[in-house]
Structures are given as C-alpha cells and as structure tokens.
C-alpha positions as YAML, in Angstrom:
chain: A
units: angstrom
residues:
- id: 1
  name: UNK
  ca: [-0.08, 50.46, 105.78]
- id: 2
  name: UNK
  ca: [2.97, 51.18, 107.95]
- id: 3
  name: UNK
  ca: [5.08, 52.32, 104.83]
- id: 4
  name: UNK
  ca: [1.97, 54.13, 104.01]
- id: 5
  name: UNK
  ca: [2.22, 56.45, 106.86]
- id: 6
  name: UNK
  ca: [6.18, 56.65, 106.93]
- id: 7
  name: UNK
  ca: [6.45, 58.31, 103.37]
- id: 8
  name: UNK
  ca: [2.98, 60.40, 103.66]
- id: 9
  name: UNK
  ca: [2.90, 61.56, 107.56]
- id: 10
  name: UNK
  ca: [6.05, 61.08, 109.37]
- id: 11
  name: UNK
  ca: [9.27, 61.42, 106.61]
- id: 12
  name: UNK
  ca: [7.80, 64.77, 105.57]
- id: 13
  name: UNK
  ca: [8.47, 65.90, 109.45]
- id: 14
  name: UNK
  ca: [12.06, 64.61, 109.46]
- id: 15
  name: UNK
  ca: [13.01, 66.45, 106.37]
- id: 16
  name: UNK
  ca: [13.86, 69.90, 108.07]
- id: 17
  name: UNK
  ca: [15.59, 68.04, 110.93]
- id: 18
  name: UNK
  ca: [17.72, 66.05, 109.02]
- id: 19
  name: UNK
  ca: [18.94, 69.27, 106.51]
- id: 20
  name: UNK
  ca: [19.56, 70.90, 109.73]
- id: 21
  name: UNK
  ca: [21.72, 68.77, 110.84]
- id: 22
  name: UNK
  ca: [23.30, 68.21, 107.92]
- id: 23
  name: UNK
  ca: [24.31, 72.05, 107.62]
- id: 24
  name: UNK
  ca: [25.61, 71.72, 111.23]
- id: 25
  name: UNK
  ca: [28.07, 68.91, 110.51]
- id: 26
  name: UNK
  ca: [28.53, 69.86, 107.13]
- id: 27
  name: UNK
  ca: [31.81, 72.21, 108.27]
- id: 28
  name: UNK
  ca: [30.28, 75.20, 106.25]
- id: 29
  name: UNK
  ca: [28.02, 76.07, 109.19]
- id: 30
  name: UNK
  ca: [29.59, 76.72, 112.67]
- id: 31
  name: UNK
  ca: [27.46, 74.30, 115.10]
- id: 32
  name: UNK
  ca: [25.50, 76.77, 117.00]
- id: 33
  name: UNK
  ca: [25.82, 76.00, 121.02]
- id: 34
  name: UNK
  ca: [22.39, 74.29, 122.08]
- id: 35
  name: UNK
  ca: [20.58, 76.13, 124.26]
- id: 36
  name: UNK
  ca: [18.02, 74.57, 126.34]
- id: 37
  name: UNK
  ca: [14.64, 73.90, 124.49]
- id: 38
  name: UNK
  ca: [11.88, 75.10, 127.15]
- id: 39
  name: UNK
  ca: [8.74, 73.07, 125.88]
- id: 40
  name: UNK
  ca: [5.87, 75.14, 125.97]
- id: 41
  name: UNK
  ca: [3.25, 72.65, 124.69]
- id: 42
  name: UNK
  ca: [1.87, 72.05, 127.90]
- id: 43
  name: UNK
  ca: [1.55, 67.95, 127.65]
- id: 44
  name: UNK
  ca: [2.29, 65.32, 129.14]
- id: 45
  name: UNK
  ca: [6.06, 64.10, 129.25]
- id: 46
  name: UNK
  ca: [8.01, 60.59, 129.00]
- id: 47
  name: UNK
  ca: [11.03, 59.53, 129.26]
- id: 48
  name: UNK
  ca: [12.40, 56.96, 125.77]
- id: 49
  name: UNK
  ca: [15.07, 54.82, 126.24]
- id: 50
  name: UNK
  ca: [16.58, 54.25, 123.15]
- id: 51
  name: UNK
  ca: [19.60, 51.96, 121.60]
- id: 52
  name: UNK
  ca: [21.85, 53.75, 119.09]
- id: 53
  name: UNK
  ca: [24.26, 51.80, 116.44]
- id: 54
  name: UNK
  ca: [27.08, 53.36, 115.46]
- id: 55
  name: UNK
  ca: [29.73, 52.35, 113.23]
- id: 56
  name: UNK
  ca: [32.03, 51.14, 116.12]
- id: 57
  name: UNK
  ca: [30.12, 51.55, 119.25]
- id: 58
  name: UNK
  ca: [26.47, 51.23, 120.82]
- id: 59
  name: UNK
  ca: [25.25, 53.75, 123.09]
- id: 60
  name: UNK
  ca: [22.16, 54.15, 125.04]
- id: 61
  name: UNK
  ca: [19.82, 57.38, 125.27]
- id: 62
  name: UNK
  ca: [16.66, 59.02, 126.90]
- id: 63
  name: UNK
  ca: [14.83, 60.96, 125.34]
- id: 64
  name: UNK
  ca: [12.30, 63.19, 126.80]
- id: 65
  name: UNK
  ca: [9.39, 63.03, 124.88]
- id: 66
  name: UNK
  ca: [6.48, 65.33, 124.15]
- id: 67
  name: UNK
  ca: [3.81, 66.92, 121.61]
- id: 68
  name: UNK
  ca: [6.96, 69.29, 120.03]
- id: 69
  name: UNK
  ca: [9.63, 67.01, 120.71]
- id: 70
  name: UNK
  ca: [8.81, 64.03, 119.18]
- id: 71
  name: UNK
  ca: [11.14, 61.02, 119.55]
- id: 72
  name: UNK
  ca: [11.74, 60.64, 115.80]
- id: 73
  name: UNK
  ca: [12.46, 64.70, 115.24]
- id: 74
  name: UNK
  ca: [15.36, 64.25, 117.96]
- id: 75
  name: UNK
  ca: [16.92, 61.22, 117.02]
- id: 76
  name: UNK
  ca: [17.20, 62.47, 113.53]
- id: 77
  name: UNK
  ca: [18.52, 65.72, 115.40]
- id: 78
  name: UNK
  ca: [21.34, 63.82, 117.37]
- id: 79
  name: UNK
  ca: [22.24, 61.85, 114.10]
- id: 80
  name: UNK
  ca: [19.85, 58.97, 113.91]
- id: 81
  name: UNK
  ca: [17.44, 57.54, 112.36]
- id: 82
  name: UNK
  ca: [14.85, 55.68, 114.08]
- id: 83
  name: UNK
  ca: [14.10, 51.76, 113.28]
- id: 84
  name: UNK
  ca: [10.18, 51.66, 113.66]
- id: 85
  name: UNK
  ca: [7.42, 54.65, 113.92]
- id: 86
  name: UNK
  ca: [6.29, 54.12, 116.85]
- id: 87
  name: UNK
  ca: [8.67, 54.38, 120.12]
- id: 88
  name: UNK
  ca: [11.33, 53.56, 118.67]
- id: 89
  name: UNK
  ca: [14.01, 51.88, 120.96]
- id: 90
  name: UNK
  ca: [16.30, 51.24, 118.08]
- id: 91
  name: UNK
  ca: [18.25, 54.02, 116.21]
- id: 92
  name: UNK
  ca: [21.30, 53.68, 113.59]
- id: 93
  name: UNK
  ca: [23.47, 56.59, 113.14]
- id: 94
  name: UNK
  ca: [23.07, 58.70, 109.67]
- id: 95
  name: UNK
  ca: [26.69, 58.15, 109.11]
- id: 96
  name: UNK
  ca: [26.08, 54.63, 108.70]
- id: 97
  name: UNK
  ca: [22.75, 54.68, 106.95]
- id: 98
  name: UNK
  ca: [25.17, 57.10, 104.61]
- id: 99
  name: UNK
  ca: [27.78, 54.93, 104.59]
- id: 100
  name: UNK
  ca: [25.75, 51.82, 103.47]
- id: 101
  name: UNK
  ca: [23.84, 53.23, 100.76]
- id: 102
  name: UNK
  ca: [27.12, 54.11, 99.50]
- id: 103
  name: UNK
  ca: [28.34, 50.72, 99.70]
- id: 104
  name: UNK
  ca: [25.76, 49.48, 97.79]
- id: 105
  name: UNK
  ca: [25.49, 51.48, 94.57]
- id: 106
  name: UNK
  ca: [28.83, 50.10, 94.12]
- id: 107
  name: UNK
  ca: [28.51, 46.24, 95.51]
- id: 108
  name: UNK
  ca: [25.60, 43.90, 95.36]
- id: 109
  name: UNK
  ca: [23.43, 44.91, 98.40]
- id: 110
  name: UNK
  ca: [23.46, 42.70, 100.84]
- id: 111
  name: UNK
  ca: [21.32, 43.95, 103.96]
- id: 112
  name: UNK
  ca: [21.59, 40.50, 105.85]
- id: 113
  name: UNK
  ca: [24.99, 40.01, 105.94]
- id: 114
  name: UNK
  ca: [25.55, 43.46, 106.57]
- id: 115
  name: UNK
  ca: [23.46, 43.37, 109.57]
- id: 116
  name: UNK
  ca: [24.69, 39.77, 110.43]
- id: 117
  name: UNK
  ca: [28.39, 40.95, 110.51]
- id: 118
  name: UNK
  ca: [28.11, 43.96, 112.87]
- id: 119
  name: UNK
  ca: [25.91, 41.87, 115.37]
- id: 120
  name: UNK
  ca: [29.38, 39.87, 115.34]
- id: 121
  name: UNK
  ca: [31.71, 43.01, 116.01]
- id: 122
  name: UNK
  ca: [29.26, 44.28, 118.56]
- id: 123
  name: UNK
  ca: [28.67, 41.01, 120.18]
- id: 124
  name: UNK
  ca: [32.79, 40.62, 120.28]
- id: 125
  name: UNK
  ca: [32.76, 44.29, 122.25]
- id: 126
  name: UNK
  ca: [30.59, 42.64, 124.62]
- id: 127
  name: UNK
  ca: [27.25, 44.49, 123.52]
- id: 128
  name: UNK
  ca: [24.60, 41.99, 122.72]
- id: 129
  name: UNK
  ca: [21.14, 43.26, 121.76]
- id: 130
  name: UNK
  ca: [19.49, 40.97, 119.39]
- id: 131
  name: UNK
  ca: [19.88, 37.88, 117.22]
- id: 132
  name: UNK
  ca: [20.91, 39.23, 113.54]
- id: 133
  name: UNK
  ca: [17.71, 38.35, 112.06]
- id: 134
  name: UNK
  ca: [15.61, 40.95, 113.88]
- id: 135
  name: UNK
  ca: [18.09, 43.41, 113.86]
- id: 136
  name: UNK
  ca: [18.15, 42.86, 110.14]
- id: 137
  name: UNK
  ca: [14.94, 43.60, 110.08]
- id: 138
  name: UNK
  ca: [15.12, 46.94, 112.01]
- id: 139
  name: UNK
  ca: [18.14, 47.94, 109.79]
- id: 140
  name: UNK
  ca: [16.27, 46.97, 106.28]
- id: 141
  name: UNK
  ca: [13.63, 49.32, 107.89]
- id: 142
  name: UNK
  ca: [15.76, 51.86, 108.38]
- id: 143
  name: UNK
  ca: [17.78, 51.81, 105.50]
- id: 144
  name: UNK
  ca: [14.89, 51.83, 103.10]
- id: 145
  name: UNK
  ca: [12.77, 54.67, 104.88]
- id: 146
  name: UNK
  ca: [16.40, 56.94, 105.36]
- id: 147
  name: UNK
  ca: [16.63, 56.11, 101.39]
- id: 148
  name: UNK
  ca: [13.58, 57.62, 100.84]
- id: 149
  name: UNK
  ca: [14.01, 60.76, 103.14]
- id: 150
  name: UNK
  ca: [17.23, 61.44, 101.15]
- id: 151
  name: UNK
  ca: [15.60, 61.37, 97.86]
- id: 152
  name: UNK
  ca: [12.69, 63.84, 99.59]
- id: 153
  name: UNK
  ca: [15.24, 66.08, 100.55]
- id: 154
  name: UNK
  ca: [16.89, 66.08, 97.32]
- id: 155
  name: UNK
  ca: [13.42, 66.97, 95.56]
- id: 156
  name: UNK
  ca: [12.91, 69.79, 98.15]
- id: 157
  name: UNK
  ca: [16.33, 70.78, 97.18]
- id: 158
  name: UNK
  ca: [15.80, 71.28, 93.32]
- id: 159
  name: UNK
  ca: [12.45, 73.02, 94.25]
- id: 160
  name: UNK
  ca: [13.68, 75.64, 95.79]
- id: 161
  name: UNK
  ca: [16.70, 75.81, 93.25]
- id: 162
  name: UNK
  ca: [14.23, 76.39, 90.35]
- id: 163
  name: UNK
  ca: [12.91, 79.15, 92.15]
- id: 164
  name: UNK
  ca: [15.73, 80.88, 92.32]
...
C-alpha cells in the first residue's frame, strides 16, 4: 500500500524538485541566490527535525513545514531524499543514492553490507543513530523509491524531447 502511494501520489511531486536541483548543481546553471520563500498558504506550521547521511558526515536539520513546503519537496531541494513518507526524520544525500546505484550496475548489489559498513565509519566518527539493520531498512527504502524517481524523470525527459 505504502509503495502504492510513493510511485502514484508523492514521487510525481518530487520530480520537478529534484530536476531543479539537478540543473543548479549541474555547473551549466549558475545557482540562483535563495531568496526567502514567504509562505502564503495560511496553515498551520511545524518545525521537522531531520537526520541527513552523507557520504562522510551526518548532519542534523529543521525543517519548517507547511501545506506548500512539504518536508519531502525540501529535502529533495537541499539534496536528499527522504527514508519514509511520512515525517521523515531520516534523509540520505542524492549524491549517495547516485553514487550507489552506480555501484551496483557494475557489482553485485549488496544493500546490507552497504548500509552495515557506513554505520561502522559513522559510528567510528562518533555519530551513532541506529543499529545497521534498521538503517538498512531506511536506506533499501530509499534507494529503491530514488531508483524509481530517476527512471520518472528520465521518461518526463524523452516526453518532452519527442515534442520537440
């Protein structure tokens, strides 16, 4: 049910986010300066604390949450992609997700031990989180639903190719 609702409601939302910011870090595009985003929605607001993997180093960010600034669209904005749906307080960075899915077209995948190992390297730079089963679990979540954003980017891609 939950993949259900990943691929048919909430990937579809990601898909301009995560082009966007792959044009911005892409080095064809000239990152714009952010200006501050006034919400105008009119509801309620919350802060998310949320843990964010990256390749070397773990960092911790709020987000303030709201109707038009959903948690997911601005983690995906900063470079992440969120572990569950719903508040998610685990985030790995796209470079990684990249990274990884590299990896394995050219290795046998190996999503445990890949998840295992950095739990060791971030546990030995004193950040410990979670055992490596359940972050395997967030990062097999992850990984699969940033897999399948990619490839729905890459069809939006070719459709507005062939109508050029």
């Amino acid at each position: 049910m939950q993949a259900h609702c990943w691929s048919t409601s909430v990937l579809p939302t990601l898909i301009r986010p995560y082009m966007r910011f792959q044009r911005e870090c892409s080095g064809a595009h000239q990152a714009e300066e952010q200006s501050w985003f006034v919400c105008k929605c009119g509801s309620q607001h919350h802060s998310l604390e949320v843990v964010c993997v990256h390749m070397e180093h773990v960092e911790d960010i709020t987000l303030d949450i709201c109707k038009c600034r959903p948690a997911l669209v601005q983690l995906v904005q900063c470079g992440f992609f969120p572990c569950s749906l719903v508040h998610p307080t685990l985030a790995v960075s796209l470079d990684m997700l990249e990274f990884i899915a590299k990896l394995f077209l050219h290795i046998a995948p190996n999503e445990r031990g890949w998840a295992a190992t950095l739990v060791k390297y971030l546990k030995a730079h004193r950040y410990h989180f979670m055992t490596a089963d359940s972050f395997h679990h967030h990062f097999a979540n992850a990984l699969a639903h940033y897999q399948q954003l990619v490839r729905l980017v890459n069809a939006e891609v070719e459709k507005l190719v062939d109508c050029l």
